[in-house]
C-alpha positions as CSV (number, residue, x, y, z in Angstrom):
1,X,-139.9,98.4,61.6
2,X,-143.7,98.9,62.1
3,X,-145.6,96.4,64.5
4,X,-147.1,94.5,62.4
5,X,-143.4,94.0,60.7
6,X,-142.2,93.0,64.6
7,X,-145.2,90.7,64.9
8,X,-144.7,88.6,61.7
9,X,-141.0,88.8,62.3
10,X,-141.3,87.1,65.9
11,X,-144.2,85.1,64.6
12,X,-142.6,83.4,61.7
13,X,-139.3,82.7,63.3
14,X,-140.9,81.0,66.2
15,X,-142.8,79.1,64.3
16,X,-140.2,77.7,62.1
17,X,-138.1,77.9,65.2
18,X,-137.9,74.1,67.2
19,X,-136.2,75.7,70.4
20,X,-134.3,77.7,72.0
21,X,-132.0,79.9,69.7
22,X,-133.3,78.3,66.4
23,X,-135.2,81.6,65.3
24,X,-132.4,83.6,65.1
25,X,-131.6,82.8,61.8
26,X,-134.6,84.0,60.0
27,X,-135.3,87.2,62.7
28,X,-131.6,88.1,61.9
29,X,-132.9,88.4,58.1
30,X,-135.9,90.1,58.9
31,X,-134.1,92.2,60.6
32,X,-131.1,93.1,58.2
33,X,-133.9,93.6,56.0
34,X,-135.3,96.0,57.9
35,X,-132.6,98.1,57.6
36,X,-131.5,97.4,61.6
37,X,-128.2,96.7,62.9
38,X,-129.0,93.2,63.3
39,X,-125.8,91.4,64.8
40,X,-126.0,94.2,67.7
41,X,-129.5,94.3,68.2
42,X,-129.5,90.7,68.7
43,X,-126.3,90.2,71.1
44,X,-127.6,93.2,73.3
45,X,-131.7,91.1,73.2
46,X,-129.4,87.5,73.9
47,X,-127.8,89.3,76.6
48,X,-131.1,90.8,78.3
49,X,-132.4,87.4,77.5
50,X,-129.9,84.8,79.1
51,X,-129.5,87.1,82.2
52,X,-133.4,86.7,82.6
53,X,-134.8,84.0,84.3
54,X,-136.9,81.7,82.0
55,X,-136.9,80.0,78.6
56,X,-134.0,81.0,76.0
57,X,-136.6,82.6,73.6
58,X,-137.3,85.7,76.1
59,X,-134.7,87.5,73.9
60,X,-137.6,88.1,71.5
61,X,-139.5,90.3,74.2
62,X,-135.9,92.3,74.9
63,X,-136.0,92.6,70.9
64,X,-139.8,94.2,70.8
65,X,-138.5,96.4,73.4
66,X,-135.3,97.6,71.7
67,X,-137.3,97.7,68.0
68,X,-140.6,99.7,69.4
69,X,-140.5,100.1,73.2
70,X,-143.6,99.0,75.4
71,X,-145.7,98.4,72.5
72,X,-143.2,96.2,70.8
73,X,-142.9,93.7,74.1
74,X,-146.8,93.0,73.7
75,X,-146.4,92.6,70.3
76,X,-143.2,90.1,70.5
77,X,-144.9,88.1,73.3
78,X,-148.4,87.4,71.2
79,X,-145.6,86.4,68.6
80,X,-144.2,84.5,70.7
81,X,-147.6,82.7,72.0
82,X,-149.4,82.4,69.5
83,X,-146.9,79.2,67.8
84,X,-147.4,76.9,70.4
85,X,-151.0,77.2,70.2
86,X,-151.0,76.5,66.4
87,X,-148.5,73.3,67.5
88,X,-151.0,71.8,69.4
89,X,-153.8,72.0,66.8
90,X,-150.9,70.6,64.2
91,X,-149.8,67.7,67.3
92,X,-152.6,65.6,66.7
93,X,-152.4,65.6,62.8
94,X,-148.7,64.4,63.6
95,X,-149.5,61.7,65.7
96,X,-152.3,60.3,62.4
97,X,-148.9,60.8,60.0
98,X,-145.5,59.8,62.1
99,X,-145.9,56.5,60.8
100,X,-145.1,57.7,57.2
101,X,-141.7,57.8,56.4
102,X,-142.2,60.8,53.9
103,X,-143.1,62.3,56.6
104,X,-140.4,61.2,59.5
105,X,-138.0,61.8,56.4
106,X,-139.4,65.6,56.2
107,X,-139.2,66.3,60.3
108,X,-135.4,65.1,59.9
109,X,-134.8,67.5,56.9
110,X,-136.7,70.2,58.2
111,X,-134.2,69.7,62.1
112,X,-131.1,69.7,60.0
113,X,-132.0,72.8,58.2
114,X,-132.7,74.4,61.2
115,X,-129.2,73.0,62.7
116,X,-127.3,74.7,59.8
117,X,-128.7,77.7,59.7
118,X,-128.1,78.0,63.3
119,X,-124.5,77.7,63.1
120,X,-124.5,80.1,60.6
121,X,-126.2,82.7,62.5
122,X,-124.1,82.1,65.6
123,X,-120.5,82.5,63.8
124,X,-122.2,85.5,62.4
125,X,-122.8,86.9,66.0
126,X,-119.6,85.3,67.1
127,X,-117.5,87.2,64.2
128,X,-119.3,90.8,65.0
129,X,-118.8,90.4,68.7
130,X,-115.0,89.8,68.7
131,X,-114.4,93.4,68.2
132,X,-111.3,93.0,70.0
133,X,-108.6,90.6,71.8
134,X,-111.2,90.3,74.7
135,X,-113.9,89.9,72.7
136,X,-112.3,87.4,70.6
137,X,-110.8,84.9,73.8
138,X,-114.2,85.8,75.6
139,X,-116.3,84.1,72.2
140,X,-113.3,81.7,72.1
141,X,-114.1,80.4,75.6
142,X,-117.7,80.6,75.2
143,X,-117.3,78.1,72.3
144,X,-115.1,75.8,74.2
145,X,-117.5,75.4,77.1
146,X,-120.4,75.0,74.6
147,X,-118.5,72.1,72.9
148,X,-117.7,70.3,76.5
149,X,-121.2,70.7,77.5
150,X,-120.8,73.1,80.2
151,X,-123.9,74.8,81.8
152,X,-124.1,78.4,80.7
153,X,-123.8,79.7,84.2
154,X,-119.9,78.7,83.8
155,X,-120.1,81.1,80.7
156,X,-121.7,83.9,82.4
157,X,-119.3,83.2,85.6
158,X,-116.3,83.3,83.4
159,X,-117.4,86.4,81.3
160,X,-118.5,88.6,84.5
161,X,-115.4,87.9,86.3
162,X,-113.3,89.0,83.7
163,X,-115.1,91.8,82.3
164,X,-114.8,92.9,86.2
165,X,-110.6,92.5,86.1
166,X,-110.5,93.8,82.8
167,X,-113.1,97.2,83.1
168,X,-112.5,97.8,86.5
């Protein structure tokens, strides 16, 4: 993948992107695409990503670094700049059109999209990291304490504590 490849890649998927994990969808088909081994790529760039302190989308400067080195983590953090900036020249065209309901109608359309594509991405990267038993009741617990609403240190906890008992 060339850098201008990484750039659009990181670009377009945090544009389209409304938070968080949202882009992983589309950069897992840029990267499939690409030829890379994208379910791997991406769980070792989550995993760099949630260990680091800051916003959930700092997996997309672990992924420049994995795809092109130094390079790559300029070139995935102008990607990932560069879409806020265009949302607040865009913010004040929504505030003139929220009070169509085309328009409320398309934001609702466009955050369900984004929803399922999501939770197709994630069993994805759910499916290719249950390798094994312990990779299996490790995704299995990570699931339920997503679903109760637990705060992702309680994941990590639970997941460094018994990769300790199980690897030591």
């Amino acid at each position: 993948m060339s850098l201008e490849q990484l750039f659009f890649s990181v670009f377009i998927a945090n544009l389209v992107g409304f938070g968080g994990l949202s882009s992983l969808p589309i950069l897992r088909s840029q990267l499939v695409g690409a030829g890379f081994a994208a379910d791997t790529l991406l769980l070792h760039s989550l995993a760099v990503g949630q260990m680091s302190p800051g916003p959930n989308g700092l997996y997309l400067i672990a992924l420049g670094y994995f795809v092109a080195g130094l390079p790559g983590v300029a070139i995935a953090t102008i990607g990932i700049l560069l879409p806020p900036l265009l949302v607040l020249l865009l913010e004040r065209m929504r505030v003139r059109l929220l009070h169509l309901p085309q328009f409320r109608a398309a934001l609702h359309s466009l955050s369900l999209t984004v929803v399922a594509l999501l939770a197709n991405s994630s069993a994805a990267l759910a499916w290719h990291a249950s390798t094994d038993i312990f990779g299996a009741a490790m995704t299995a617990v990570g699931v339920l304490l997503l679903l109760r609403g637990a705060s992702p240190l309680y994941g990590i906890a639970v997941a460094v504590a018994a990769g300790l008992l199980i690897y030591r």
